[in-house]
C-alpha positions, 0 to 999 in steps of 0.5 A: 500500500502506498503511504502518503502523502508521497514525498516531493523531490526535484530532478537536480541536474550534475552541477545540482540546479534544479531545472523544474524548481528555478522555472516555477520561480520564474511565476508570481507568488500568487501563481506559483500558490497555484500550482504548489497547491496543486502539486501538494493535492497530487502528493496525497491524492491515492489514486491519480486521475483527471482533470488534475492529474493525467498519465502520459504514458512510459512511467510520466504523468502531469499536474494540470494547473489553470492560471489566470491567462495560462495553462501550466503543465508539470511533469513528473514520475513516482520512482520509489514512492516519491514524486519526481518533478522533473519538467514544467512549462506552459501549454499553448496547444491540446497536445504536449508538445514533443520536446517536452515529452522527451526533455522529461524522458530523458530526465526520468532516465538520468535520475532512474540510472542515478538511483542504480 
């Protein structure tokens, strides 16, 4: 059974910036209220699911927040019981775009090795 609420970590790259967490600084404080509000209700929600949460397939997932005048996207894996924060961006069309997808791949890949 999963205990929650599931811990939160960010991807930390080799020099150890966190690239997910330096572009949510990036947002008002009352927007980035938003979306850790959200992110904190995904951490200890059992089951995930939309609209807040949707899977994407290959172990990621995103948190789904509405801003004001944006759609903001944060995507993330569970690895060992834990939230990976691993990208972030704005939504400017339905579907997510590629190199997202792949940017966030490759960082799940990088922490999963990491973990080895």
């Amino acid at each position: 059974m999963r205990k929650l609420p599931r811990d939160v970590r960010f991807f930390a790259a080799s020099q150890g910036d966190e690239p997910a967490r330096e572009w949510l600084k990036s947002f008002s404080k009352e927007e980035r209220k938003i979306i850790g509000e959200d992110l904190k209700t995904a951490q200890g929600t059992a089951q995930w699911r939309k609209p807040l949460v949707d899977y994407l397939g290959d172990g990621l997932w995103e948190v789904r927040s509405t801003l004001p005048h944006v759609i903001v996207r944060i995507l993330f894996a569970e690895i060992g019981g834990e939230m990976i924060v691993l990208h972030g961006f704005k939504k400017k069309t339905q579907k997510t775009p590629a190199d997202d997808l792949l940017l966030a791949r490759k960082r799940k890949k990088i922490y999963e090795n990491a973990q080895k």
